[in-house]
N, CA, C and O atoms as CSV, one atom per row, in Angstrom:
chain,resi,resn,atom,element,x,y,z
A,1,UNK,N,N,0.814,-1.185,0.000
A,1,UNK,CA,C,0.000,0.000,0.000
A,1,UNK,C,C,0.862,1.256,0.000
A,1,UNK,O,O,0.418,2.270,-0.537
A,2,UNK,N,N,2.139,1.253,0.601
A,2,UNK,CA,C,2.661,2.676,0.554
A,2,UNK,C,C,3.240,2.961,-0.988
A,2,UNK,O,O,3.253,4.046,-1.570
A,3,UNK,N,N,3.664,1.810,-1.426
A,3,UNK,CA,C,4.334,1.896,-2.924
A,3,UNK,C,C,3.189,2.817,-3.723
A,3,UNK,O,O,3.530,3.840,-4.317
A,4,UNK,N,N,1.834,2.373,-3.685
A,4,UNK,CA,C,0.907,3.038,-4.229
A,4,UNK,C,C,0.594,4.646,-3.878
A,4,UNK,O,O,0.376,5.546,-4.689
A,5,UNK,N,N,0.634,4.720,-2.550
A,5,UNK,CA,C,0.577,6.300,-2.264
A,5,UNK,C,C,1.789,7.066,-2.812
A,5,UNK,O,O,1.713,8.111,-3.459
A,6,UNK,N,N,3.044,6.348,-2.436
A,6,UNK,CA,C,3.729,7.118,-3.030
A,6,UNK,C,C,4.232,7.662,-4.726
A,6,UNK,O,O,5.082,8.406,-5.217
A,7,UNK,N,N,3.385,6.984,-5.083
A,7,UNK,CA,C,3.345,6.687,-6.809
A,7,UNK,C,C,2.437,7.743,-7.069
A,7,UNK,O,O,2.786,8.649,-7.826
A,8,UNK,N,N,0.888,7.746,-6.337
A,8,UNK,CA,C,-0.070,9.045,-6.332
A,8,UNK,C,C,0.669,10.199,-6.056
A,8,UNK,O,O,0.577,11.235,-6.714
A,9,UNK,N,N,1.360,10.043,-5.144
A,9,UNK,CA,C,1.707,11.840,-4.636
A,9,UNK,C,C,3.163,11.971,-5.352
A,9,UNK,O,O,3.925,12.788,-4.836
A,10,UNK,N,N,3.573,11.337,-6.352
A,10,UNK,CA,C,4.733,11.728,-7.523
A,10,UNK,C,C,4.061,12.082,-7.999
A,10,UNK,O,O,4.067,13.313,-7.976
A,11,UNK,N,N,3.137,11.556,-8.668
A,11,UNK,CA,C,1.835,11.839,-10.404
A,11,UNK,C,C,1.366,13.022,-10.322
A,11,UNK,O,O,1.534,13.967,-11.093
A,12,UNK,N,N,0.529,12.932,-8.985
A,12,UNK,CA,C,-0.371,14.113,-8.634
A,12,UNK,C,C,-1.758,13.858,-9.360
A,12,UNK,O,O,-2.580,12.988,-9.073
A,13,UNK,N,N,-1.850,15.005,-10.569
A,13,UNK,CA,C,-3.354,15.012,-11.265
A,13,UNK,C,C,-3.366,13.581,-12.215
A,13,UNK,O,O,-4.254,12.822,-12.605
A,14,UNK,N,N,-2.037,13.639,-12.348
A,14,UNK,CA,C,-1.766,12.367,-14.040
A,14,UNK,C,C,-2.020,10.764,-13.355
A,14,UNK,O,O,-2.211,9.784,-14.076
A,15,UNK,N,N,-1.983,10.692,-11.747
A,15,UNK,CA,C,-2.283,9.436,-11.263
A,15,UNK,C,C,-3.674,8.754,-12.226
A,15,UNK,O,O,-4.586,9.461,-12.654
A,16,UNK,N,N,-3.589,7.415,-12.411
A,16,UNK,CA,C,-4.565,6.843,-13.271
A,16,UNK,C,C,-4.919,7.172,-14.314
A,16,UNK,O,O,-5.778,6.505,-14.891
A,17,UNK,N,N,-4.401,8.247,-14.862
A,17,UNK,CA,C,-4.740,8.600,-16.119
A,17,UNK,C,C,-3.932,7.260,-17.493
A,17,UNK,O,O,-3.102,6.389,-17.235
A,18,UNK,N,N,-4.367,7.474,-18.433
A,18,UNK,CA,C,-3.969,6.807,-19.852
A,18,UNK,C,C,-2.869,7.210,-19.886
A,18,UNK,O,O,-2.678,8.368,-19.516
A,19,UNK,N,N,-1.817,6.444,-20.316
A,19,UNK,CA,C,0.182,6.821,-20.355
A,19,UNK,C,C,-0.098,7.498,-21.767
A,19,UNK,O,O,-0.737,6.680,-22.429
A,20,UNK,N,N,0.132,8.716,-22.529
A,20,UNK,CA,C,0.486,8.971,-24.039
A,20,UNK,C,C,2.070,8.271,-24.213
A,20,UNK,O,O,2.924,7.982,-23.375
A,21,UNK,N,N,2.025,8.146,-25.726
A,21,UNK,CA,C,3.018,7.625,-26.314
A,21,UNK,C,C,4.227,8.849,-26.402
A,21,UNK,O,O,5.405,8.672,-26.091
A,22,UNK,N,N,3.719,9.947,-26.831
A,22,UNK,CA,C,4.571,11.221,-26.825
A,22,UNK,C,C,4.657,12.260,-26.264
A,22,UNK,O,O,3.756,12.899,-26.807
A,23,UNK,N,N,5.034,12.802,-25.664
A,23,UNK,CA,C,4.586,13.955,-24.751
A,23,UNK,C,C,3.411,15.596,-25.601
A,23,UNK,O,O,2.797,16.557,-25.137
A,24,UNK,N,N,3.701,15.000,-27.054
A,24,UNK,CA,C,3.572,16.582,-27.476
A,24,UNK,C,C,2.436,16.065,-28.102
A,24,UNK,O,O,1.664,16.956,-28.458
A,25,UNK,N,N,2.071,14.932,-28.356
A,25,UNK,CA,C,0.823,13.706,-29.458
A,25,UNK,C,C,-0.202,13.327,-27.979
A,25,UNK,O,O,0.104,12.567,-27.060
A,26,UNK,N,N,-1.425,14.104,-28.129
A,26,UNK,CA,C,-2.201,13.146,-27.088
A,26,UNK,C,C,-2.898,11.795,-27.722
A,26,UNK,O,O,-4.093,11.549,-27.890
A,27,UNK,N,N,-2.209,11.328,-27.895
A,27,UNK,CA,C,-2.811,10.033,-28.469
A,27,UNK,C,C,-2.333,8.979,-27.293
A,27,UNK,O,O,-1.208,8.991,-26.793
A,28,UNK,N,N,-3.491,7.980,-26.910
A,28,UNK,CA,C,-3.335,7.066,-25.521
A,28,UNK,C,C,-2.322,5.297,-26.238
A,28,UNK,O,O,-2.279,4.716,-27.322
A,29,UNK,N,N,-1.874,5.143,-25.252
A,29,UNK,CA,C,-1.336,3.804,-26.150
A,29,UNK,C,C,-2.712,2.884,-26.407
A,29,UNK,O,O,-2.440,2.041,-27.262
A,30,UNK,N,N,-3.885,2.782,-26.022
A,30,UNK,CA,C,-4.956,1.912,-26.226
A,30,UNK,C,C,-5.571,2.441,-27.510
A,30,UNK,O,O,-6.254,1.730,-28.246
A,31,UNK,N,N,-5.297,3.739,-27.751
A,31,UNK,CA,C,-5.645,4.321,-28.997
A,31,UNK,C,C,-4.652,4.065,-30.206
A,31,UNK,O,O,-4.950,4.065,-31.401
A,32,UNK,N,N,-3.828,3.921,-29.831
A,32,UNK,CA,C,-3.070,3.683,-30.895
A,32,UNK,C,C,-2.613,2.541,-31.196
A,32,UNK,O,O,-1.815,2.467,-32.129
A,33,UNK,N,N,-3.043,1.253,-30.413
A,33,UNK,CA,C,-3.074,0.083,-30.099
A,33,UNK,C,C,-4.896,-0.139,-31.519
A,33,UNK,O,O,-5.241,-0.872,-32.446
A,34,UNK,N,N,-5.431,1.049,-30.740
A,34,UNK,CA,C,-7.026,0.547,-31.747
A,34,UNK,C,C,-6.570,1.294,-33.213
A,34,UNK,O,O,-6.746,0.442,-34.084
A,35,UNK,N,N,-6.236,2.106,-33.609
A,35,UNK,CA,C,-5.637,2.511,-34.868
A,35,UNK,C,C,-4.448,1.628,-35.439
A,35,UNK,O,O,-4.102,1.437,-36.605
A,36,UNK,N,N,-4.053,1.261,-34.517
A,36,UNK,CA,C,-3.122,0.017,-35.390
A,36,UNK,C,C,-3.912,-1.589,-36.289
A,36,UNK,O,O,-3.998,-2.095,-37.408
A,37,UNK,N,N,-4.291,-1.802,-34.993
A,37,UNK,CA,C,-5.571,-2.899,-35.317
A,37,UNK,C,C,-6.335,-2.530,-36.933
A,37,UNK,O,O,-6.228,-3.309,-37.881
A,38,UNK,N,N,-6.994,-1.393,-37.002
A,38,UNK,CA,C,-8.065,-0.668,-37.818
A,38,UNK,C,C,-6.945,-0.781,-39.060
A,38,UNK,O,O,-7.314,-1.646,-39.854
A,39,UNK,N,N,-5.982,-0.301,-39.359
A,39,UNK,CA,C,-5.146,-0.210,-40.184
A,39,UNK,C,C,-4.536,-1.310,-41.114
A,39,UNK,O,O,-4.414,-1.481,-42.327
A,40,UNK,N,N,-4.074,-2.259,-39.467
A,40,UNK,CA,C,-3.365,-3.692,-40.261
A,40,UNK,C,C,-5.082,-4.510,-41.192
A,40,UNK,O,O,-5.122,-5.091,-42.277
A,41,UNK,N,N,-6.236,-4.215,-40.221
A,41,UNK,CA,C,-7.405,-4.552,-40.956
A,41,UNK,C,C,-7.242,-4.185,-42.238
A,41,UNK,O,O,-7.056,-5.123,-43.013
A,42,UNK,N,N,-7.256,-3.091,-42.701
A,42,UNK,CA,C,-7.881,-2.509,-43.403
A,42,UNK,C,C,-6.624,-3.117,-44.837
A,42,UNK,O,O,-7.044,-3.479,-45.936
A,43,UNK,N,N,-5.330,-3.099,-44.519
A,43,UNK,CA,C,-4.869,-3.167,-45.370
A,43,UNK,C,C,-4.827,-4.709,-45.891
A,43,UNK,O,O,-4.648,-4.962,-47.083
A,44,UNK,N,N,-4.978,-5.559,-45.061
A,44,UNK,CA,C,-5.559,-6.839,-45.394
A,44,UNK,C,C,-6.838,-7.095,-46.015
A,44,UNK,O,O,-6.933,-8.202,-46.545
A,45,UNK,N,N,-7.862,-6.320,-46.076
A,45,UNK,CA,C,-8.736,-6.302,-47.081
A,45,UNK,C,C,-8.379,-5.428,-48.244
A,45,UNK,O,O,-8.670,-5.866,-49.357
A,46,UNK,N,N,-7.743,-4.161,-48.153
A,46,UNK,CA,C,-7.053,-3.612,-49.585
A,46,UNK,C,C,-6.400,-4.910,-50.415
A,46,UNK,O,O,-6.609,-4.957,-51.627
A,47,UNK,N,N,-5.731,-5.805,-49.875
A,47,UNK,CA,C,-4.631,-6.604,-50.218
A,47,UNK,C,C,-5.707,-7.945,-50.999
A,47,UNK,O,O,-5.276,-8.607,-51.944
A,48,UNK,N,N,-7.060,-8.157,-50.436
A,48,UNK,CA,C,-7.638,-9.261,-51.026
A,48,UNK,C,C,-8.718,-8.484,-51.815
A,48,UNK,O,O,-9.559,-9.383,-51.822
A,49,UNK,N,N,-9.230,-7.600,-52.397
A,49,UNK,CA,C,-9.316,-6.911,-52.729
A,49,UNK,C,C,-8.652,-7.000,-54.222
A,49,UNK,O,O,-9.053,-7.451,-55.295
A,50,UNK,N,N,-7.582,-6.431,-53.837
A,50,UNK,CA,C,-6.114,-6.518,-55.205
A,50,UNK,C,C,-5.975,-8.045,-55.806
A,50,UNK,O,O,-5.336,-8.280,-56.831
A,51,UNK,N,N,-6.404,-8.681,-55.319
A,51,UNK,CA,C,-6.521,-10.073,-55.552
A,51,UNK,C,C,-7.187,-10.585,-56.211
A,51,UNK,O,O,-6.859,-11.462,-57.011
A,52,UNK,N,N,-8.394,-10.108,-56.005
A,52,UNK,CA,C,-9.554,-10.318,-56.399
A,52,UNK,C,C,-10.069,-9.822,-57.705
A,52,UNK,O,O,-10.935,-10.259,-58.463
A,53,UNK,N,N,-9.137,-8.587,-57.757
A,53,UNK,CA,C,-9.505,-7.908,-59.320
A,53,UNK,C,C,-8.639,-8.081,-60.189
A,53,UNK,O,O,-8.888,-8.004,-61.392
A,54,UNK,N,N,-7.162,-8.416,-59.566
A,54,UNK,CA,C,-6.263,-9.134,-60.291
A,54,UNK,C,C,-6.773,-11.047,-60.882
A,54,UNK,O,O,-6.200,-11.521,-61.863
A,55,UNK,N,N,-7.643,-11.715,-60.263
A,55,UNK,CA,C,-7.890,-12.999,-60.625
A,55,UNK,C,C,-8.903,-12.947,-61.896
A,55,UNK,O,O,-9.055,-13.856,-62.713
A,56,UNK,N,N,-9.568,-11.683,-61.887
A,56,UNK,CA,C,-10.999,-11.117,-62.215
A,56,UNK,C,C,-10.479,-10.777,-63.744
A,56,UNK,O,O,-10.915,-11.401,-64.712
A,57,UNK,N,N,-9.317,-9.523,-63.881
A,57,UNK,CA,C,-8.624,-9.578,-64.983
A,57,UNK,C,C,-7.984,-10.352,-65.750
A,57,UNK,O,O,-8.199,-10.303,-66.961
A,58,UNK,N,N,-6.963,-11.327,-65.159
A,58,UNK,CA,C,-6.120,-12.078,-65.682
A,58,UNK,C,C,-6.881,-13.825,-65.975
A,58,UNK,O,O,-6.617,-14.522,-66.955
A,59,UNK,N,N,-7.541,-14.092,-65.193
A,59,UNK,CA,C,-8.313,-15.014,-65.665
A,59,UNK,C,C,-9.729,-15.324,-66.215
A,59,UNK,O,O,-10.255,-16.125,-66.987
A,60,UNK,N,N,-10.054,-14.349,-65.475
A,60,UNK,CA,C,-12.074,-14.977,-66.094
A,60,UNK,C,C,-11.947,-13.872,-67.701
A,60,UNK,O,O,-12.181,-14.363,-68.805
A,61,UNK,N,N,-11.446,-12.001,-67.477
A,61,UNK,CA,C,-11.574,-11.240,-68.692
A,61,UNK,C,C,-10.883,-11.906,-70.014
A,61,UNK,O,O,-11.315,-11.583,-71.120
A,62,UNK,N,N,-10.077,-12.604,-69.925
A,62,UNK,CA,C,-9.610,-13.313,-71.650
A,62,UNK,C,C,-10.599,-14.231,-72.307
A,62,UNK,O,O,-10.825,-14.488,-73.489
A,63,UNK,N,N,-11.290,-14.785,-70.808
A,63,UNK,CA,C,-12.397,-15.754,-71.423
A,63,UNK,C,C,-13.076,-14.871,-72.593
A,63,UNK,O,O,-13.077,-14.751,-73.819
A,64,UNK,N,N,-13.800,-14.192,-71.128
A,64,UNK,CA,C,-14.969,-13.316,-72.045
A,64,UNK,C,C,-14.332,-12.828,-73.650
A,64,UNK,O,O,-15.047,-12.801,-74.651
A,65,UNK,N,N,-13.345,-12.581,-73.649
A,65,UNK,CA,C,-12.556,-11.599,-75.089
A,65,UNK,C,C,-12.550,-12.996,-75.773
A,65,UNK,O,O,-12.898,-12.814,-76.940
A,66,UNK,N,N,-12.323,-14.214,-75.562
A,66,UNK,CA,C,-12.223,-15.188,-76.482
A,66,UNK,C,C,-13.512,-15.497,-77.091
A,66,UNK,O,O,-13.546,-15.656,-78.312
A,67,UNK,N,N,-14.352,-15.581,-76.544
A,67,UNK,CA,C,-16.113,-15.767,-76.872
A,67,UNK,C,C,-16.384,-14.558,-77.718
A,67,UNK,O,O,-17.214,-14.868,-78.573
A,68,UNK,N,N,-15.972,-13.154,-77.834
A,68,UNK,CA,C,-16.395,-12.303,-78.372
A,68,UNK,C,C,-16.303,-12.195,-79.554
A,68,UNK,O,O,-17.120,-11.800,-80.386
A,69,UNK,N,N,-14.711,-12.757,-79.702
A,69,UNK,CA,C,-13.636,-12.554,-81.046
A,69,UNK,C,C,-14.596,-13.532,-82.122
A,69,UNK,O,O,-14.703,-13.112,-83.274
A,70,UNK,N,N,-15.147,-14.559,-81.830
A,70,UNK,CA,C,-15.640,-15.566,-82.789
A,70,UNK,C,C,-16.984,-15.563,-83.617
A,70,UNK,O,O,-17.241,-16.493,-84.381
């Protein structure tokens, strides 16, 4: 218990508060922990996505152009 008081009366107002990553960026590490998440998401669906229109072009569109030509 004293470890704890004395940890409060270093902090002062900042006791329990969210740690920021930078002093000058208020951004919380749980926030930037959830923007990381959102991101690596996001670019993993960009990525299948690219996949998807790449399989879309290169394989099914020649079909179609072969059926047309005849």
């Amino acid at each position: 218990m004293g470890e704890s008081k004395r940890r409060k009366e270093a902090l002062g107002e900042k006791y329990g508060q969210e740690e920021t990553i930078l002093p000058w960026l208020p951004l919380s590490k749980k926030q930037a922990q959830q923007a990381y998440k959102v991101t690596t998401t996001g670019a993993w669906i960009g990525i299948g996505v690219m996949v998807a229109v790449w399989v879309t072009i290169r394989l099914i569109g020649p079909a179609f152009g072969w059926w047309s030509v005849q």
